[in-house]
C-alpha positions as CSV (number, residue, x, y, z in Angstrom):
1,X,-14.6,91.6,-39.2
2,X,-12.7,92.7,-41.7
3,X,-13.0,96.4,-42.2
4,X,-9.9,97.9,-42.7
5,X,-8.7,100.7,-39.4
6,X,-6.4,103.1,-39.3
7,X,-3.9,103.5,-36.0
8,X,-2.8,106.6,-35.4
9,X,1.1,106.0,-34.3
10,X,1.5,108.7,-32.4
11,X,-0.2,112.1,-29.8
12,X,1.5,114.8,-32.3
13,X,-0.8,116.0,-35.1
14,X,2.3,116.7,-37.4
15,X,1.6,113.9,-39.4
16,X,-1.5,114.0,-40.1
17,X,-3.1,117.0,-43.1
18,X,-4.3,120.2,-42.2
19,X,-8.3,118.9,-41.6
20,X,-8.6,115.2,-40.4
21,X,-11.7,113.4,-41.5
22,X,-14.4,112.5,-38.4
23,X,-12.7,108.8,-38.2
24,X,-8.9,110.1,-37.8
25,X,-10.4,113.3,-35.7
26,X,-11.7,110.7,-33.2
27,X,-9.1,108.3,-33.3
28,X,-7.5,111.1,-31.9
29,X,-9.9,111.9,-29.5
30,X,-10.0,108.3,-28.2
31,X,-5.9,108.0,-27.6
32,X,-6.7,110.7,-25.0
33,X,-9.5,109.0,-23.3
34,X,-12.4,111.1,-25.1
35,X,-15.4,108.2,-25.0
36,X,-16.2,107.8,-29.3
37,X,-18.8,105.9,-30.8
38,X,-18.5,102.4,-32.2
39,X,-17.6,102.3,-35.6
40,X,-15.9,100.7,-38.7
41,X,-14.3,102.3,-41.5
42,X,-14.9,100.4,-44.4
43,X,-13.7,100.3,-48.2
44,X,-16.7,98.6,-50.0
45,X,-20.2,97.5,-49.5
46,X,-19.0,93.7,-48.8
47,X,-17.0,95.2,-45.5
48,X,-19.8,97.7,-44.6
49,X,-22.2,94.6,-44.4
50,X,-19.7,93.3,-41.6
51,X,-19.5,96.4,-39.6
52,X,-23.5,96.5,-39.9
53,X,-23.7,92.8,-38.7
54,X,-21.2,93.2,-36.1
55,X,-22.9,97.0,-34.9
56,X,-26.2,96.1,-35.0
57,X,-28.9,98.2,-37.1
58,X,-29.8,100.8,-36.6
59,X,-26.8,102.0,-37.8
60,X,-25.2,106.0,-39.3
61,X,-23.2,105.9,-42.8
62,X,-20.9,108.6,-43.5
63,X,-18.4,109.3,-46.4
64,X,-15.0,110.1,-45.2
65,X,-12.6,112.9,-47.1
66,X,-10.6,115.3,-45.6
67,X,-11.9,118.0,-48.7
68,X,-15.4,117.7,-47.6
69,X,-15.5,119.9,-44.5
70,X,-19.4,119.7,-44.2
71,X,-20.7,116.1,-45.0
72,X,-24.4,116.9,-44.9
73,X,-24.6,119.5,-46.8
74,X,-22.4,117.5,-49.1
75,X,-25.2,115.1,-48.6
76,X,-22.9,112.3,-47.1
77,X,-24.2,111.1,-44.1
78,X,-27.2,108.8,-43.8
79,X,-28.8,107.9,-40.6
80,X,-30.9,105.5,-38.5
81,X,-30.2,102.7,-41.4
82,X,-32.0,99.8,-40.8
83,X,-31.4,97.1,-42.9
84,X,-29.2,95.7,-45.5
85,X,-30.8,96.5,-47.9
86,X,-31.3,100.6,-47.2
87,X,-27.6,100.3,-46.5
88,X,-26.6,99.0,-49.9
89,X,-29.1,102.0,-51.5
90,X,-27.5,104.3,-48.5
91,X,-23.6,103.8,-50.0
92,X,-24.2,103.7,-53.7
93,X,-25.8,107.2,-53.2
94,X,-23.1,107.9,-50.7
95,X,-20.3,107.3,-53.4
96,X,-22.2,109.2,-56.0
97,X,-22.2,112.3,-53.7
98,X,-18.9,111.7,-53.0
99,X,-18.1,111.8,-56.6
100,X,-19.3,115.2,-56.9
101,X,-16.9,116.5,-54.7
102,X,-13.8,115.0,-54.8
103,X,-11.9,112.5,-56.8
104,X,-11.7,108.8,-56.2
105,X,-7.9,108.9,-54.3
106,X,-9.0,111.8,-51.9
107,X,-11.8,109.5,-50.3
108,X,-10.7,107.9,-47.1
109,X,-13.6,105.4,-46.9
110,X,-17.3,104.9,-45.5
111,X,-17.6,105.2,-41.6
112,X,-20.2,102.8,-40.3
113,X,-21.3,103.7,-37.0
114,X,-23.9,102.8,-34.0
115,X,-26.8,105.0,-33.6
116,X,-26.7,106.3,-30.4
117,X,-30.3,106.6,-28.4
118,X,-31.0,108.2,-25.4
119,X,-28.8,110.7,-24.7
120,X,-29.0,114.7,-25.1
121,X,-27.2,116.6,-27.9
122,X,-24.6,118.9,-26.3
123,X,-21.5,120.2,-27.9
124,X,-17.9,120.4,-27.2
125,X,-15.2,122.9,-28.8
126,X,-12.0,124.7,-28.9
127,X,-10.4,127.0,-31.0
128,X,-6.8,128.7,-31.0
129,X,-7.2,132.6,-30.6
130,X,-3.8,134.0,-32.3
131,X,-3.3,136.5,-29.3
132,X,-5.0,135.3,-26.7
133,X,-4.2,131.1,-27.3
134,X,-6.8,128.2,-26.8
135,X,-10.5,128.9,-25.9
136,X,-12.7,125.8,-24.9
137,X,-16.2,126.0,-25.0
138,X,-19.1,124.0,-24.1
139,X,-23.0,124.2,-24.6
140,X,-26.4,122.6,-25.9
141,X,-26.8,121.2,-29.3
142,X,-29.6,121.6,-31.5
143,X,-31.5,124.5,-31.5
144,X,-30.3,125.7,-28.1
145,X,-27.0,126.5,-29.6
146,X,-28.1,127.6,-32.9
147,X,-31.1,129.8,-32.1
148,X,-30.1,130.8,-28.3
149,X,-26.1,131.0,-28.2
150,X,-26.3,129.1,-25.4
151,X,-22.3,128.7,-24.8
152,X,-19.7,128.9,-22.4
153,X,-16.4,129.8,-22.5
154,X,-13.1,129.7,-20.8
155,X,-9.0,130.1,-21.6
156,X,-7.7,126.7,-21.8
157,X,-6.8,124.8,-19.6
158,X,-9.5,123.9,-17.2
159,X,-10.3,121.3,-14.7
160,X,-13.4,119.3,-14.5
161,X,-14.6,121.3,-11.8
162,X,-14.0,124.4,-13.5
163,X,-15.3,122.5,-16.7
164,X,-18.4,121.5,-14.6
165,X,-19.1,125.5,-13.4
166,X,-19.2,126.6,-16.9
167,X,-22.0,123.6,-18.1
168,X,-23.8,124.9,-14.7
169,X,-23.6,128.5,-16.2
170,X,-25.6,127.9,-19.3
171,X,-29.0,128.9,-19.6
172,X,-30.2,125.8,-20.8
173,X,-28.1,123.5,-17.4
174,X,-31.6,122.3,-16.1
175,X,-32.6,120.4,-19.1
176,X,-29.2,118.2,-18.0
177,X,-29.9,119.0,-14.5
178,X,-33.5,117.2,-14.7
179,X,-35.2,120.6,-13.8
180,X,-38.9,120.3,-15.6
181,X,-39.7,116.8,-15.7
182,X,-36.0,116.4,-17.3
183,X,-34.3,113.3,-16.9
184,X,-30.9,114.1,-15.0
185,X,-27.9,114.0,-17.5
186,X,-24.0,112.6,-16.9
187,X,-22.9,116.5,-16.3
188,X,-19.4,114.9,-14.9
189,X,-18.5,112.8,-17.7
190,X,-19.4,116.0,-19.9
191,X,-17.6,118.3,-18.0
192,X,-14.5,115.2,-18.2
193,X,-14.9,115.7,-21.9
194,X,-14.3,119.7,-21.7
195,X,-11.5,119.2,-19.3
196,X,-10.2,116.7,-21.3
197,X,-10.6,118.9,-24.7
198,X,-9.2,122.1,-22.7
199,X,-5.6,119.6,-21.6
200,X,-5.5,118.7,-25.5
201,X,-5.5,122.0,-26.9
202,X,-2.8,123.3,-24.5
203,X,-0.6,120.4,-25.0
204,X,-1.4,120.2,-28.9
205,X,0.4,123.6,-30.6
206,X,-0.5,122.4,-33.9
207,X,-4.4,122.1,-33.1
208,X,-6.4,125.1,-34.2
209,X,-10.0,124.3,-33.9
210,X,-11.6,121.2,-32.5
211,X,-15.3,120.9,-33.0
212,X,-17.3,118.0,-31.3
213,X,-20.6,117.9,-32.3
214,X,-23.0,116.4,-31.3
215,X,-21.7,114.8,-27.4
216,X,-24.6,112.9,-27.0
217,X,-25.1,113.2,-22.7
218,X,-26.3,109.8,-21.7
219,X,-28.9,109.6,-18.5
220,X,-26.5,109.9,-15.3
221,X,-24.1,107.4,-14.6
222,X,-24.1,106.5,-17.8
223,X,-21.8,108.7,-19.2
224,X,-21.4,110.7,-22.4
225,X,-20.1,110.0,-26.4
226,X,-18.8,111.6,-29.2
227,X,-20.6,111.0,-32.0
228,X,-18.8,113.5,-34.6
229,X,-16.0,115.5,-34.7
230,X,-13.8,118.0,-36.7
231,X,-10.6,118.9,-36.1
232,X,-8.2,121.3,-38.2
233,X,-4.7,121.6,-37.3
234,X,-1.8,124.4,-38.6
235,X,-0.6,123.8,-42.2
236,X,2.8,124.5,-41.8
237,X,3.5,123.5,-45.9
């Protein structure tokens, strides 16, 4: 493999800008134990063929810039690739979009990344109230969220029991719970996730908002992974 990663040298967000792109976002996720999904982040299509060997297709693609804040409407993100040669057709219109955007020295690279099947879209946030400090919150993806507002929400920090009482107080808990014909979902290693997102935004003054979305819930036992993230931190310049 020879696709080019980024290490992240240290827990403080100082040195990083004031909105990390979804591969630094959850390399920071991952030094605090937050499960990501597999992924390269690649410079051109000779190192994106790599990742896809070494991933397997299906596979996602995904521009990476910290100035695009929304990469689908920015039409940056292709998914359920399935062979080389849709992933060739996949980047060149990738880099196009990208072009429209920003300029060739803000683009961080191409994220490669595993399709991840079988698990339920939930999602996982925080954001810094200015009087009132972190809030974490926690709820179904999808349509759920969007249509319903199907969210819970707590001061920071919390435990993963308390974590675990808020994903049992949402109107939608018996679609993880395996109430009507359901399958029953990893609740704990979600509600690990919110506990673990609640520590981070008490121990992390810089971090503003933190957006996980989706947290694809695996069947139980089998645990639960990020599979995008955003996170925006205090621009002290």
């Amino acid at each position: 493999m020879s696709s080019h990663k980024i290490e992240l040298k240290s827990s403080l967000l100082s040195s990083f800008p004031s909105q990390l792109t979804e591969y630094d976002a959850k390399r920071f996720l991952a030094r605090y134990d937050v499960p990501v999904t597999r992924e390269y982040l690649c410079r051109d299509m000779e190192e994106a063929f790599d990742a896809a060997e070494e991933l397997g297709f299906p596979i996602a693609l995904k521009g990476m810039s910290g100035e695009i804040l929304h990469k689908t409407e920015a039409e940056v993100v292709h998914l359920d690739i399935r062979s080389f040669e849709e992933l060739r057709h996949s980047l060149k219109k990738i880099r196009k979009n990208m072009k429209k955007h920003v300029s060739e020295e803000k683009i961080q690279g191409y994220l490669v990344q595993e399709m991840v099947k079988g698990g339920m879209e939930c999602i996982v946030g925080m954001k810094r109230d200015p009087i009132f400090g972190p809030v974490v919150a926690v709820g179904l993806g999808g349509i759920y969220v969007e249509v319903l507002g199907d969210i819970s929400l707590r001061h920071a920090p919390v435990n993963e029991e308390e974590a675990l009482g808020m994903i049992q107080d949402l109107k939608g808990f018996g679609f993880l719970s395996g109430s009507r014909g359901q399958r029953h979902r990893d609740v704990y290693a979600l509600a690990k996730i919110v506990s673990q997102v609640s520590q981070r935004a008490c121990a992390e003054e810089k971090l503003l908002e933190l957006d996980i979305n989706p947290v694809f819930v695996m069947p139980e036992g089998e645990g639960a992974v990020a599979a995008d993230a955003l996170v925006i931190r205090k621009n002290e310049n």
